[in-house]
LONUDO-638497 format. One record per residue (C-alpha): residue number from 1; residue in three letters; x, y, z. Coordinates in Angstrom, 1 decimal. Example, Ala and Ser with C-alpha at 12.3 -4.5 7.8 and 13.67 -1.06 7.14 Angstrom:
<sites>
- i  aa  c1  c2  c3
- 1  ALA  12.3  -4.5  7.8 $
- 2  SER  13.7  -1.1  7.1 $
</sites>
This chain:
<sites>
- i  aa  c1  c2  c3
- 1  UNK  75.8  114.9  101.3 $
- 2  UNK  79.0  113.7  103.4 $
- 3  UNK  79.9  114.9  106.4 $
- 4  UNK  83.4  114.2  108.0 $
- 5  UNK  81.9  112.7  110.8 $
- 6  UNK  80.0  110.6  108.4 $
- 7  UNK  82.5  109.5  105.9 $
- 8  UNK  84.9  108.6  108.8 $
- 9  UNK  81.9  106.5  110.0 $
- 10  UNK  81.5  104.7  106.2 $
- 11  UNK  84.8  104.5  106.3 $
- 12  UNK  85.7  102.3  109.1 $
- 13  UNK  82.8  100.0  107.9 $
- 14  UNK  84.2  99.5  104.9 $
- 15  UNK  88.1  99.2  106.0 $
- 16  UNK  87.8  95.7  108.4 $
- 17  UNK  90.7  94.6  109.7 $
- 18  UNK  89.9  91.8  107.2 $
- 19  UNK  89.8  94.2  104.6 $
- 20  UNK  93.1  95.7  105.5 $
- 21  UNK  94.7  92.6  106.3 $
- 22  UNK  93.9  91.4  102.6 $
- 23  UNK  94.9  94.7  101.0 $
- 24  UNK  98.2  94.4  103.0 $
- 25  UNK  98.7  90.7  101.6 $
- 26  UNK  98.2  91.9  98.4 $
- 27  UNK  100.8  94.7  98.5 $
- 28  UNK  103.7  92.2  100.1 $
- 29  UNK  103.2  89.8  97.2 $
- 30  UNK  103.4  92.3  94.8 $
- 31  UNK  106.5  94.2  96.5 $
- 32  UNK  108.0  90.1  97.0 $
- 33  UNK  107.3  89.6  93.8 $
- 34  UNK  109.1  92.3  92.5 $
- 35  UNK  112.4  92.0  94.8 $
- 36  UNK  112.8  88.4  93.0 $
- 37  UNK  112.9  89.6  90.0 $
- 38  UNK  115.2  91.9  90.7 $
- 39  UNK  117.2  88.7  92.3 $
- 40  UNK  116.8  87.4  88.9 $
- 41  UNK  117.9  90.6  87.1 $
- 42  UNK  121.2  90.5  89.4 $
- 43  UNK  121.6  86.7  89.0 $
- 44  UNK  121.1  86.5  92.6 $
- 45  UNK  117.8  84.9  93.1 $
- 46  UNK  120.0  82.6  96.0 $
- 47  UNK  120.7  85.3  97.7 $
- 48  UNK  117.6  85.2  99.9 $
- 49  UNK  118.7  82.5  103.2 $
- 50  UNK  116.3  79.9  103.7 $
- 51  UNK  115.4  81.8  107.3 $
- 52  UNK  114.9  84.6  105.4 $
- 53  UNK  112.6  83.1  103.3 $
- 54  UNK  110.8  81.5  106.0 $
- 55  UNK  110.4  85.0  108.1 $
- 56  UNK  108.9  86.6  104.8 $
- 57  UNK  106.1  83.7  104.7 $
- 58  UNK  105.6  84.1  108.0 $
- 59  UNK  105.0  88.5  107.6 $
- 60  UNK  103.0  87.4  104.5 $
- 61  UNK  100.5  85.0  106.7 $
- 62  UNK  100.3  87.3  109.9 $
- 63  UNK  100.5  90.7  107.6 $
- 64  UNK  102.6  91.7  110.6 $
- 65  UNK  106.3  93.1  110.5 $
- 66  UNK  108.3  94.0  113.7 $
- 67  UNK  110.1  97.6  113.1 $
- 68  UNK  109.2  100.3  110.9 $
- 69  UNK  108.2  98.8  107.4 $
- 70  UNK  105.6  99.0  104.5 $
- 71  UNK  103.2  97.4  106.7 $
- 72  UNK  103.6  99.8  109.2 $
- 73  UNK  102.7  102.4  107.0 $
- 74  UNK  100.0  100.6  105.5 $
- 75  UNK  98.6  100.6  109.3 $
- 76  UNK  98.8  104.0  109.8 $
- 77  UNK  97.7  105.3  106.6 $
- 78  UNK  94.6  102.6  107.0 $
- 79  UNK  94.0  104.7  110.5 $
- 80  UNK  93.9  107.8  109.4 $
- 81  UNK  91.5  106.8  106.7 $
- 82  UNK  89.1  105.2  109.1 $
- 83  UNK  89.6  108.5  111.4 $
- 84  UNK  91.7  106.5  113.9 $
- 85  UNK  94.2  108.5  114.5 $
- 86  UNK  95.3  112.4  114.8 $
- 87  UNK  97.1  113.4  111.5 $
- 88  UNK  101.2  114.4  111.8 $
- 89  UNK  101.1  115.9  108.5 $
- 90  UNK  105.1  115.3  107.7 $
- 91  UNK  104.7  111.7  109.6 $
- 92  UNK  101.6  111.0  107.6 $
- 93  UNK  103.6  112.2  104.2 $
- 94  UNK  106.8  109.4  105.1 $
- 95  UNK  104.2  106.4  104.9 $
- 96  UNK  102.4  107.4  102.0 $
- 97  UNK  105.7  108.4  100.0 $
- 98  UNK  106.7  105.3  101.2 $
- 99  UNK  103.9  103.1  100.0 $
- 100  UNK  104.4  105.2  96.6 $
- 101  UNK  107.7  104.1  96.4 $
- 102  UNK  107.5  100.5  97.3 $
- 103  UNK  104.8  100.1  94.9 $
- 104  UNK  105.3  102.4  92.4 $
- 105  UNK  108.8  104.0  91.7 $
- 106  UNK  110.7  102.0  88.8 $
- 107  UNK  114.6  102.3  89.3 $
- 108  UNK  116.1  105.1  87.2 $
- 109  UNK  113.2  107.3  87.6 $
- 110  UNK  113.1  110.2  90.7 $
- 111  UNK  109.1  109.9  91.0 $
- 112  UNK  106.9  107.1  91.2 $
- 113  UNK  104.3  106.6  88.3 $
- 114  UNK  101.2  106.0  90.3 $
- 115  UNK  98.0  104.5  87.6 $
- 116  UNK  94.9  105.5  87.9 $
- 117  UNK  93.6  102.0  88.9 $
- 118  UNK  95.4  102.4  92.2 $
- 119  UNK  93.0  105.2  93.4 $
- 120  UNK  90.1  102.7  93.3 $
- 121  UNK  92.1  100.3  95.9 $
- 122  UNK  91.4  100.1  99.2 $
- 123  UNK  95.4  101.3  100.0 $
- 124  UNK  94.6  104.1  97.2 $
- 125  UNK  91.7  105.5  98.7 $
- 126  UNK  93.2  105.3  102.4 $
- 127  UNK  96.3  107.0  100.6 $
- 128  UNK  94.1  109.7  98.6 $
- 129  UNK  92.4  110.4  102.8 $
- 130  UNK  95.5  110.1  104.2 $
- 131  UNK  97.4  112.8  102.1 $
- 132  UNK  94.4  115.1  100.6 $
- 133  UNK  91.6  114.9  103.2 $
- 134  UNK  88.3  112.6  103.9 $
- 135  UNK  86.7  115.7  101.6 $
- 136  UNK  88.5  113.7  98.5 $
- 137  UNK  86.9  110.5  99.3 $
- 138  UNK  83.3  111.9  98.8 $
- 139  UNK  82.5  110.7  95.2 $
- 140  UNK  84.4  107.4  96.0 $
- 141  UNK  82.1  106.9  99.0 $
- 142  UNK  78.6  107.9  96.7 $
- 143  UNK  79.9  105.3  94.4 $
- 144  UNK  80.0  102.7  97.1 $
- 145  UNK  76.9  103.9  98.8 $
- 146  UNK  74.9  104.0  95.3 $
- 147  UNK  76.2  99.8  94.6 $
- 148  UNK  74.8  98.7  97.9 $
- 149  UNK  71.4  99.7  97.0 $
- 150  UNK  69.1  97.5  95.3 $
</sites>
């Protein structure tokens, strides 16, 4: 049986900077990928400077972005989840609604259609903490508890 204390605990073991670092990788190429294509859509694909360019490689390689961005978000939702940091409920709603979005809201439509598959993520999980509680991340952490043993 979980405790807070003890899922916070499990938690920042599993969620390395590593970890997050990769997770946050993931997420730009997938957000990159789909501004291009929306280049494409608009015949615009040029649109993009070559410094501009450059400076997105760069907040690809160092998952780092000055100002407040996806990555930022991603950062604070990733410290709430590992019990890092005191919970602003409407703060903590911004990032998350913002990863949502980025991720997951298709022009034309007013909500973002999350999959299931994103709630087994490591950015899904720290989302589920970050917006419903570490309670919520229970049967996610018996699952990971119940692979590592032999």
């Amino acid at each position: 049986m979980w405790t807070k204390a003890g899922a916070y605990e499990k938690l920042q073991e599993i969620y390395t900077d590593q970890v997050m670092q990769e997770e946050k990788r993931r997420v730009f190429q997938q957000v990159y990928s789909h501004l291009l294509a929306h280049l494409d859509d608009l015949q615009a694909r040029n649109g993009l400077k070559e410094d501009v360019e450059k400076q997105l490689k760069l907040f690809k390689e160092y998952t780092f972005m000055p100002g407040d961005n996806l990555f930022q978000s991603m950062r604070y939702i990733f410290l709430i989840a590992r019990g890092e940091r005191v919970e602003d409920r409407q703060l903590t709603q911004e990032h998350v609604q913002r990863v949502y979005r980025a991720l997951f809201k298709p022009a034309g439509l007013k909500t973002p259609q999350i999959p299931d598959s994103f709630w087994h993520t490591p950015l899904g999980v720290a989302c589920l903490v970050a917006e419903k509680g570490v309670e919520k991340a229970y049967p996610i952490l018996d699952e990971v508890v119940e692979s590592e043993q032999p």
